[in-house]
C-alpha positions in Angstrom: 103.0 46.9 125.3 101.7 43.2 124.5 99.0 42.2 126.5 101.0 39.4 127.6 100.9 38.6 131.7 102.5 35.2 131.4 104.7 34.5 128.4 105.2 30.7 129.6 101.3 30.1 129.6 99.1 29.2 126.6 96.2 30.7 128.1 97.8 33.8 128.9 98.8 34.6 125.3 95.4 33.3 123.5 94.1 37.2 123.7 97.5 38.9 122.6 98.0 36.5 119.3 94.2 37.7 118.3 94.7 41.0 119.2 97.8 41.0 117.2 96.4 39.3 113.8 93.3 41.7 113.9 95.2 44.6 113.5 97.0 43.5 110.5 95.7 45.7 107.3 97.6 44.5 104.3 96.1 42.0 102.7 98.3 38.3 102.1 97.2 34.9 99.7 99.3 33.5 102.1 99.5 33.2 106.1 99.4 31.2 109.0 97.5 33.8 110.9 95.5 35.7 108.2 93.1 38.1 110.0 89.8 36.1 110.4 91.9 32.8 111.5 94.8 33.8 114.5 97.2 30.9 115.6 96.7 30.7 118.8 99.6 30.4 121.3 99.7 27.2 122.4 97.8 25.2 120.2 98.8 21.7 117.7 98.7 24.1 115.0 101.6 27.1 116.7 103.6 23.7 117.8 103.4 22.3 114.5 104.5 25.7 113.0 107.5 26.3 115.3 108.2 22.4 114.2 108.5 23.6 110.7 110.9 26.8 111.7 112.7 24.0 113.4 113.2 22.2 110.6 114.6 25.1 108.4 116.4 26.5 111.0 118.4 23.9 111.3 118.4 21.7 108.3 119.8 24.8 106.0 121.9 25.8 108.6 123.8 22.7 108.8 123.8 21.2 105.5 125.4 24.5 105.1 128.6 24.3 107.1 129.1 20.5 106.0 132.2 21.6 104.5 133.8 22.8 108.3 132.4 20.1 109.6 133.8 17.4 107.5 137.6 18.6 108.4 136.0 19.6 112.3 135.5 15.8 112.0 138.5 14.8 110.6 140.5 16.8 113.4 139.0 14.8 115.7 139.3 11.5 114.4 142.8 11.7 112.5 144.9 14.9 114.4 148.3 13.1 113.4 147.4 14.3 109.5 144.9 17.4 110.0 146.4 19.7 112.5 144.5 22.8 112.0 141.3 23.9 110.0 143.4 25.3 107.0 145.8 22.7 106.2 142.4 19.9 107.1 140.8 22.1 104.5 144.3 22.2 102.0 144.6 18.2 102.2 141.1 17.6 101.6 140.9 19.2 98.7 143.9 18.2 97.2 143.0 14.5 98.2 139.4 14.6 97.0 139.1 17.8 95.0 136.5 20.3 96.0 133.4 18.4 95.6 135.3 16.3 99.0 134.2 19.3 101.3 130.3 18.2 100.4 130.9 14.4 102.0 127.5 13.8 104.1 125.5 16.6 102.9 122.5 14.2 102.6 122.4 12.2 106.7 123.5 15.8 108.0 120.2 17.5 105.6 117.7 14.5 106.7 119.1 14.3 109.9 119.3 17.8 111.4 115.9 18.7 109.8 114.2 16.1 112.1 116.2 17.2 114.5 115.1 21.0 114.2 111.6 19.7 114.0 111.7 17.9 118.0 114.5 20.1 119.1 112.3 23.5 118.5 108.4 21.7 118.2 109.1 20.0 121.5 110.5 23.0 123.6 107.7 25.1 122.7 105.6 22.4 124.0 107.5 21.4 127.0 107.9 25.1 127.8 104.6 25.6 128.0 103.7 22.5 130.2 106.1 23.1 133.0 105.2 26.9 133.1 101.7 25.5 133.8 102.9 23.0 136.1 104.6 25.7 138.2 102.3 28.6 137.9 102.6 32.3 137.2 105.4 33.1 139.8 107.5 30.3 140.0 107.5 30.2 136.4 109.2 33.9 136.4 111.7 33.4 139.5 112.6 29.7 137.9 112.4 31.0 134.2 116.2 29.7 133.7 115.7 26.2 135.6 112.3 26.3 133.2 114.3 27.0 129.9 116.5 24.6 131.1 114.3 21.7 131.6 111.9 22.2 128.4 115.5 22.7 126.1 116.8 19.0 127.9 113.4 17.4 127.3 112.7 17.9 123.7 116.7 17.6 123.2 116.6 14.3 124.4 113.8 13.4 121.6 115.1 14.8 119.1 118.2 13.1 119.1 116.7 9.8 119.0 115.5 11.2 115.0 119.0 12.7 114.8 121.1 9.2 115.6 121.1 7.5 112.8 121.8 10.0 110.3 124.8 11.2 112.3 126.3 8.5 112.5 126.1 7.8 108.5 127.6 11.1 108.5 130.4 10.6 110.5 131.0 7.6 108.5 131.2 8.6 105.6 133.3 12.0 106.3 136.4 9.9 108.4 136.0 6.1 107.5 138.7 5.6 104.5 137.1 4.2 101.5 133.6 4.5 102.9 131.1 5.0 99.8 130.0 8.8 99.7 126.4 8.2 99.3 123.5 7.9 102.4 121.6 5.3 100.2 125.2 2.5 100.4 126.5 3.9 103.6 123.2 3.2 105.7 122.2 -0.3 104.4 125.8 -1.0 105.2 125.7 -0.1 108.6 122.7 -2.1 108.8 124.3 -5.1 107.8 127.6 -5.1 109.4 126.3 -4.2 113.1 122.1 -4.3 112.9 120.2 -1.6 114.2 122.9 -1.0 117.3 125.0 0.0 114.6 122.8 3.3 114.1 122.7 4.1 117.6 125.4 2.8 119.3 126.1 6.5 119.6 122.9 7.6 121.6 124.4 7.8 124.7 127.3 10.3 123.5 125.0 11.9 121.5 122.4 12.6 124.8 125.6 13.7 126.5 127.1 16.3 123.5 123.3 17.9 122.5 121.3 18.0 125.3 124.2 20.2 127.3 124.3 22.3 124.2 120.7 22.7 123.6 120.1 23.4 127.3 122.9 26.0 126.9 121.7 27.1 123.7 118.2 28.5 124.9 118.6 29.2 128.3 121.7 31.0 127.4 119.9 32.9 124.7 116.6 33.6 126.2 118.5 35.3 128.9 121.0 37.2 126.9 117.8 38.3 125.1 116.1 39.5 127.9 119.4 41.2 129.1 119.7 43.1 126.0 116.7 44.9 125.7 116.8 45.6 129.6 120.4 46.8 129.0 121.6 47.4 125.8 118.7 48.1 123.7 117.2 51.8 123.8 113.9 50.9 123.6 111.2 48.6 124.7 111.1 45.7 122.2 107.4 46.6 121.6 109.0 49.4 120.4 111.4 47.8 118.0 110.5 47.2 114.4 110.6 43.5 113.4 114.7 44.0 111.8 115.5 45.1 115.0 114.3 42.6 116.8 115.8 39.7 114.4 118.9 41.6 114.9 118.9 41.3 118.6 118.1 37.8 118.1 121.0 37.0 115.9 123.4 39.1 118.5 121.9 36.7 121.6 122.3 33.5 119.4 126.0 33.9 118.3 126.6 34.5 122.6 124.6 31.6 123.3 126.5 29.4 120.5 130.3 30.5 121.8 129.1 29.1 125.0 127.6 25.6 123.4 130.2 25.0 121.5 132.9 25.0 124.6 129.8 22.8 126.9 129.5 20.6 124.2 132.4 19.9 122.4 134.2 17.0 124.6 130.9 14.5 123.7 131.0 15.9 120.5 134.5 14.6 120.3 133.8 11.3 121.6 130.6 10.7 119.0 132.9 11.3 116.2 135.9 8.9 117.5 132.8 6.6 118.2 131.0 6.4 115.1 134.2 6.6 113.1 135.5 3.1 114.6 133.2 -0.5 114.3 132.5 -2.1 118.0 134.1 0.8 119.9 131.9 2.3 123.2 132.1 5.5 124.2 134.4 4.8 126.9 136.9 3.5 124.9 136.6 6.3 122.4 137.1 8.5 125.2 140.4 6.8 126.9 142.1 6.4 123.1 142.0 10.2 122.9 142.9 11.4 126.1 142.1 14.8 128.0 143.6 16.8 125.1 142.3 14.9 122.6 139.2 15.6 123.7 139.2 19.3 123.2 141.1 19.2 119.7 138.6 21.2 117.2 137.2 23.6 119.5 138.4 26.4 117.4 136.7 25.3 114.4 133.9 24.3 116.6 133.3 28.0 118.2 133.0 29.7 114.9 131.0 26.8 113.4 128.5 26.8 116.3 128.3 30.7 116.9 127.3 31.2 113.5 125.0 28.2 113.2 123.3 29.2 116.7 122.7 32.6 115.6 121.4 31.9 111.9 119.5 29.3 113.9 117.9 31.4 116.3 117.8 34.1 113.2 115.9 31.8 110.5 113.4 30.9 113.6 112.4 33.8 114.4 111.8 34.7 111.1 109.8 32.4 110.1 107.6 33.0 113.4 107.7 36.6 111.7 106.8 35.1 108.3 103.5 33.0 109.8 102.3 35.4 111.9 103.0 33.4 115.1 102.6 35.1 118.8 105.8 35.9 119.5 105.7 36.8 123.3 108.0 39.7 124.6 110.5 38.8 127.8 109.0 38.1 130.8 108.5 40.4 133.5 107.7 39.7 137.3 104.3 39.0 138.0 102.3 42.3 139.3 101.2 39.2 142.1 104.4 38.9 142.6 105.4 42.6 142.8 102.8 43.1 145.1 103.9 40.5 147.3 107.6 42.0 147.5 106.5 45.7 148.1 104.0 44.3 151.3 107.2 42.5 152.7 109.1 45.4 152.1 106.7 47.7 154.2 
């Protein structure tokens, strides 16, 4: 097993990541951890790493569904013409011809890449400081209030990189006549509302990620954990690095269903919001009503599941690729386990 006592604690895994690199034989031009020079866990260069993960995890993942999410956005914004995914996706291209689906590929690439970078850099970081803020046990028996709390933190700055390309996107997918090019659409904004104009949204922004992010790794880092306690045959020590990516992948498209259903209300509203000039969120929210609110959410759970598990998929790969420590579930402190069996005597 991984010499890992506290997978929370940078200290605790500084031995494990060396251990790890010194073993490796084959020789690469290549690495982030080549034999003579480990990353350690915990240091500016591992959360500058996972940033980069971040980055391609969700940049590719979402410039790649821009197609979904254009109608997903249209739904929202105009249900009276696109009533389902197929016939948003039949008018769409009959309107605008195929090269329509691609609207916003550009503020959703910029935007989501930054947004990978503080959403995945940032919980590694905060993860680490409120494990060490808590201490070895409380760190285990609080592990989801922990995920919780790190995912919220670096969800919250992330989003404040994310704003202002989102809401060029949304522009440009549901605003008739909008030009279909980030470099007219943003200096546009800019001079029709100022800088309020990129983040008027903010607020339903906060309210539509950071639910969805919280869900999204607390939900999977437990599902995780639950699968190789329950589901998998063997210890994941045991498991070659496929099969671990694979359980990955199976935990992230759980944790996305879930998201997608948490999130998809605000999502709603920051589309409606960004879609009209001078409107607040509450407005937004009172023009569409309680069922307007939830219109998309099929289009939204396969968009998300997929994207959360090719997310979670593509980052732990590239923690594969570089050679980062990649620390096993947690299990209960043996301080702790020693602690139950006196009481228990």
């Amino acid at each position: 097993a991984e010499p890992v006592a506290r997978p929370f604690s940078a200290s605790a895994t500084r031995r494990s990541s060396r251990c790890r690199c010194q073993r490796l034989s084959v020789p690469r031009t290549f690495s982030a951890c080549a034999a003579d020079e480990p990353v350690v866990f915990g240091s500016m260069k591992y959360y500058a790493l996972c940033g980069f993960g971040g980055i391609l995890s969700c940049g590719i993942t979402h410039t790649a569904i821009v197609p979904l999410d254009l109608v997903k956005c249209r739904i929202q914004t105009n249900p009276g013409k696109y009533k389902g995914i197929f016939q948003g996706f039949s008018i769409t291209v009959k309107e605008e011809g195929a090269r329509g689906l691609g609207r916003g590929w550009a503020p959703t690439a910029i935007g989501y890449s930054l947004q990978g970078l503080g959403k995945f850099g940032f919980y590694e970081v905060f993860k680490i400081l409120y494990s060490n803020m808590l201490g070895e046990e409380l760190s285990y028996l609080w592990r989801t209030s922990l995920y919780l709390a790190a995912s919220a933190s670096a969800e919250f700055f992330a989003d404040i990189a994310l704003c202002p390309m989102e809401a060029c996107k949304v522009r440009i997918q549901t605003l008739a006549g909008c030009p279909p090019y980030l470099s007219k659409v943003a200096p546009m904004i800019y001079k029709e509302e100022g800088l309020r104009g990129f983040y008027k949204g903010i607020s339903p922004l906060w309210m539509r990620q950071i639910p969805y992010t919280m869900m999204k790794f607390a939900c999977f880092e437990r599902t995780v954990e639950l699968l190789y306690k329950h589901v998998v045959p063997k210890p994941r020590d045991q498991c070659s690095k496929p099969e671990q990516l694979v359980v990955t992948f199976v935990a992230g498209y759980i944790a996305g269903v879930f998201c997608a259903i948490v999130s998809h209300p605000a999502d709603t509203v920051v589309s409606k919001l960004n879609q009209e000039k001078g409107s607040t969120a509450i407005e937004a929210a009172k023009k569409l009503g309680m069922a307007g609110l939830w219109k998309g959410l099929t289009p939204r759970i396969i968009m998300i599941g997929t994207l959360t598990a090719l997310q979670w998929f593509i980052y732990d790969g590239v923690k594969v690729w570089l050679r980062l420590p990649r620390p096993p579930p947690p299990e209960m402190p043996q301080s702790l386990k020693d602690k139950l069996a006196k009481a228990q005597n």
